[in-house]
C-alpha positions as CSV (number, residue, x, y, z in Angstrom):
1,X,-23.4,15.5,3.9
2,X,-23.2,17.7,6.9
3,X,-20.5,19.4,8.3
4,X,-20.8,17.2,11.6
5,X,-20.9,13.7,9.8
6,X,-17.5,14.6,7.4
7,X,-15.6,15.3,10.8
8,X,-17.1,12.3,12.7
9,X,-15.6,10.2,9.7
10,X,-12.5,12.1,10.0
11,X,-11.8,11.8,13.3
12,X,-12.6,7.9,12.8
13,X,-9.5,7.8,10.8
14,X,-7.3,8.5,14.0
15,X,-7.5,4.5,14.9
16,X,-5.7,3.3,11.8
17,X,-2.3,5.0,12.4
18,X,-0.5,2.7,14.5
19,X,-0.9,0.3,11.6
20,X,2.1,-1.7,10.3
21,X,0.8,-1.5,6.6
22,X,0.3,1.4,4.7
23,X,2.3,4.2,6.9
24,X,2.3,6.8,3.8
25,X,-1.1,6.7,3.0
26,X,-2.7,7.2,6.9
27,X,-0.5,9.6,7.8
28,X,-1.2,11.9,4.4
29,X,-5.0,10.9,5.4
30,X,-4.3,11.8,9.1
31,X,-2.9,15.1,8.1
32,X,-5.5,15.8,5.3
33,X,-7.7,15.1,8.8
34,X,-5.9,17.6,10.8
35,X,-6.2,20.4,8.0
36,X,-10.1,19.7,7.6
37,X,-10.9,19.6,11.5
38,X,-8.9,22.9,11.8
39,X,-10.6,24.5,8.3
40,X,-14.3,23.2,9.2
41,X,-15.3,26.5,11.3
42,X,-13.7,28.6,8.9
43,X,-14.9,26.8,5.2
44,X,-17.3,23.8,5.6
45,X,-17.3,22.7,2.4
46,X,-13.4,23.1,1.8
47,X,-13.6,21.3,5.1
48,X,-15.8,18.6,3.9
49,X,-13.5,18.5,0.4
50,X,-10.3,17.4,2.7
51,X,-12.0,15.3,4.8
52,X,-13.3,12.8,1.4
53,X,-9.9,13.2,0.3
54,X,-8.7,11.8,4.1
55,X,-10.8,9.2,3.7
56,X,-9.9,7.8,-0.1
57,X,-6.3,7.8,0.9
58,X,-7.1,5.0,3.4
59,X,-10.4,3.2,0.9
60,X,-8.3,-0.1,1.1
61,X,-8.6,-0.5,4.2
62,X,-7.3,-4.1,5.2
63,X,-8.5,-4.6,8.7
64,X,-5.7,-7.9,9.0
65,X,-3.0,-5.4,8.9
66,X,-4.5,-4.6,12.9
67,X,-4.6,-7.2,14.3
């Protein structure tokens, strides 16, 4: 996966936090986020680490809780 794709996905996150549901999980994903978009230039693959573990925090996504 390249370095480009894991911080497209991560910025795709952004959306989600002004959900009702879930408030603890998307904004430890939102920070996880934050930390990878900042660490990508520096460490790609710690980079690339953060952003899965962004995007697990928010795997049950429940697109109801948006509407």
């Amino acid at each position: 996966m390249s370095t480009t794709l894991a911080l497209a996905l991560v910025v795709s996150l952004s959306p989600q936090a002004s959900a009702p549901g879930g408030r603890g999980r998307i904004a430890e994903a939102e920070q996880l986020a934050a930390e990878a978009m900042q660490l990508a230039p520096r460490d790609p693959a710690a980079a690339l680490v953060k952003a899965r573990r962004a995007l697990a925090a928010t795997a049950e996504f429940n697109p109801t809780d948006y509407v």
